[in-house]
C-alpha positions as CSV (number, residue, x, y, z in Angstrom):
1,X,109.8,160.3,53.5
2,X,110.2,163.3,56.0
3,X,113.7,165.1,56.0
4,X,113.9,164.1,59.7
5,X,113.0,160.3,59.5
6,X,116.3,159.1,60.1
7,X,117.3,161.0,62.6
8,X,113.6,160.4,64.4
9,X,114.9,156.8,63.7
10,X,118.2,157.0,65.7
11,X,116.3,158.7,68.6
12,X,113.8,156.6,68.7
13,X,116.5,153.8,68.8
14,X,118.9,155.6,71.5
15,X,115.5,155.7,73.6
16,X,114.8,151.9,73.4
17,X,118.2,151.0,73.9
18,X,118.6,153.5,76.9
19,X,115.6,151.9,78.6
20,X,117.2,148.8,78.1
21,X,120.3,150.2,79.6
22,X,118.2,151.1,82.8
23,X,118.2,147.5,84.1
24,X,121.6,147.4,84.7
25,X,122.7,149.1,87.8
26,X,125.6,150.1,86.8
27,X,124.5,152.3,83.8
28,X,121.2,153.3,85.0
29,X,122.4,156.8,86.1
30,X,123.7,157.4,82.4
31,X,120.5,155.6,80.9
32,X,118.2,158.3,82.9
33,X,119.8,161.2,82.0
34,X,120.0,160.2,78.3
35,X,116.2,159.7,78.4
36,X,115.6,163.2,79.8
37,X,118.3,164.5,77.0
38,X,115.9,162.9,74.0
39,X,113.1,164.1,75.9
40,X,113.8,167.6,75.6
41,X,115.2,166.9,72.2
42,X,112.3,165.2,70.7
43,X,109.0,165.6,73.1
44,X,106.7,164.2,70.0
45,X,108.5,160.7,70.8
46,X,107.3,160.4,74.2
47,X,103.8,161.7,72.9
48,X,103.4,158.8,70.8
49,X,101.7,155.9,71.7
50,X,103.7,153.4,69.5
51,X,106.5,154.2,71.1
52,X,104.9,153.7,74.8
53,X,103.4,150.5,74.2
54,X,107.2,149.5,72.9
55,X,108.9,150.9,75.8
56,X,106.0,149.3,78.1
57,X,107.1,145.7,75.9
58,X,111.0,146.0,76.8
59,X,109.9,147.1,80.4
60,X,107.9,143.5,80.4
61,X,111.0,142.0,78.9
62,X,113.5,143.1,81.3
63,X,114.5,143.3,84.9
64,X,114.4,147.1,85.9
65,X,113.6,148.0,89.3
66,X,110.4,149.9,90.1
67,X,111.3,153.9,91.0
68,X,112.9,153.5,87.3
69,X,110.2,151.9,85.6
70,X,108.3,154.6,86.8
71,X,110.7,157.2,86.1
72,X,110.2,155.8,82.6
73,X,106.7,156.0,83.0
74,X,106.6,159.5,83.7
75,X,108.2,161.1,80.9
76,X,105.7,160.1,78.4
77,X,102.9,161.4,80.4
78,X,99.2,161.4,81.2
79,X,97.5,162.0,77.6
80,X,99.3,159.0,76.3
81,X,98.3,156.3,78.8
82,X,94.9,158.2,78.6
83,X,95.1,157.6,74.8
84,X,95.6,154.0,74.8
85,X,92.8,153.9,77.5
86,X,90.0,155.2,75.6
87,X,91.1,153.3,72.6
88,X,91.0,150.5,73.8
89,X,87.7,150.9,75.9
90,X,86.2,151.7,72.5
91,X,87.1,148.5,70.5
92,X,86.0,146.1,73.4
93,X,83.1,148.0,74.4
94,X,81.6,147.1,71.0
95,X,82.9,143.8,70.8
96,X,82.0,142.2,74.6
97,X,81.1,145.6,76.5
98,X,77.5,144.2,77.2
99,X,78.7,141.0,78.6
100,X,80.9,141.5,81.2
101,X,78.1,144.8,82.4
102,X,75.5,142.1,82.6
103,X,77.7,139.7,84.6
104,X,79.3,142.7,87.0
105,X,75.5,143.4,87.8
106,X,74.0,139.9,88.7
107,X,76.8,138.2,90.2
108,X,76.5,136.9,93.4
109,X,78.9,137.4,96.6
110,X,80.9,134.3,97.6
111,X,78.7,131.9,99.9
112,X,80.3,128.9,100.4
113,X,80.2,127.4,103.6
114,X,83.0,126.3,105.6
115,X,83.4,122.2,106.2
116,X,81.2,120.5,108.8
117,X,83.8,119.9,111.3
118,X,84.6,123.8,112.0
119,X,80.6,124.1,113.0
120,X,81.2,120.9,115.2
121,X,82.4,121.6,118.7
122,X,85.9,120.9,119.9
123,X,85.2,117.7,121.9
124,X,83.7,116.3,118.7
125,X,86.7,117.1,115.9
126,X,89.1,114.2,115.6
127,X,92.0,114.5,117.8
128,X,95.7,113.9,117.3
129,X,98.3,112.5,119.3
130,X,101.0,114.8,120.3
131,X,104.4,114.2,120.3
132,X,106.1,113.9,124.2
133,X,109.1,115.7,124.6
C-alpha cells in the first residue's frame, strides 16, 4: 500500500463529495473553489480516468446546471476524455466495428412519400365545417 493512499483516499472523497455539493445553489461557489484547491493539490486525480468516469456518474445522478458541469469538465482535461475515447473505440472496433461501417455505407436516405391527400388538390381534400361566431 503507498504511504499516500489514504490521504489520496480523502481527496479523492472531498472531490466526489464537492461535485455533489455543486448542485446546490447555495454551496456551489464553495464546491468550485474546493475543486480548484484539490486540483492544484493533487493534479494526478483529475488525470485519471476512474475518477472522470465517476465524476461523469454523479454528474448523471444529479441536478447541476450546465456552466458547472462544464466547469467540472474542464479541470480534468483533454487527454483524459481523449483516453477514454480511444479505449473505447478499440474494444468495439473489434467486437461490431465492421457492422455498423457496412451499414453507414449502404444505407439509403429517407424516401417515404407523403399521404395521397397532400398530392390531391384543395377542392378534392375532405372539408370541415367551421364553427360561426
Amino acid at each position: 500500500m503507498p504511504p499516500n493512499a489514504n490521504e489520496d483516499d480523502a481527496y479523492e472523497n472531498r472531490l466526489y463529495k464537492s461535485v455533489i455539493e455543486s448542485g446546490n445553489t447555495v454551496l456551489s461557489r464553495k464546491a468550485l473553489n474546493d475543486l480548484n484547491s484539490i486540483k492544484s493539490k493533487r493534479p494526478e486525480l483529475f488525470a485519471s480516468t476512474q475518477i472522470f468516469k465517476k465524476t461523469m456518474f454523479i454528474l448523471e445522478c444529479h441536478t447541476i446546471r450546465l456552466p458547472i458541469r462544464q466547469r467540472i469538465i474542464d479541470l480534468f482535461g483533454k487527454q483524459v476524455m481523449r483516453r477514454i475515447v480511444l479505449d473505447e473505440n478499440g474494444d468495439d472496433s473489434s467486437d461490431e466495428g465492421g457492422e455498423e461501417g457496412d451499414d453507414d455505407e449502404n444505407s439509403q436516405p429517407n424516401t417515404a412519400r407523403p399521404p395521397d391527400w397532400a398530392r390531391t388538390p384543395a377542392t378534392a381534400r375532405p372539408s370541415f365545417p367551421r364553427a360561426k361566431t
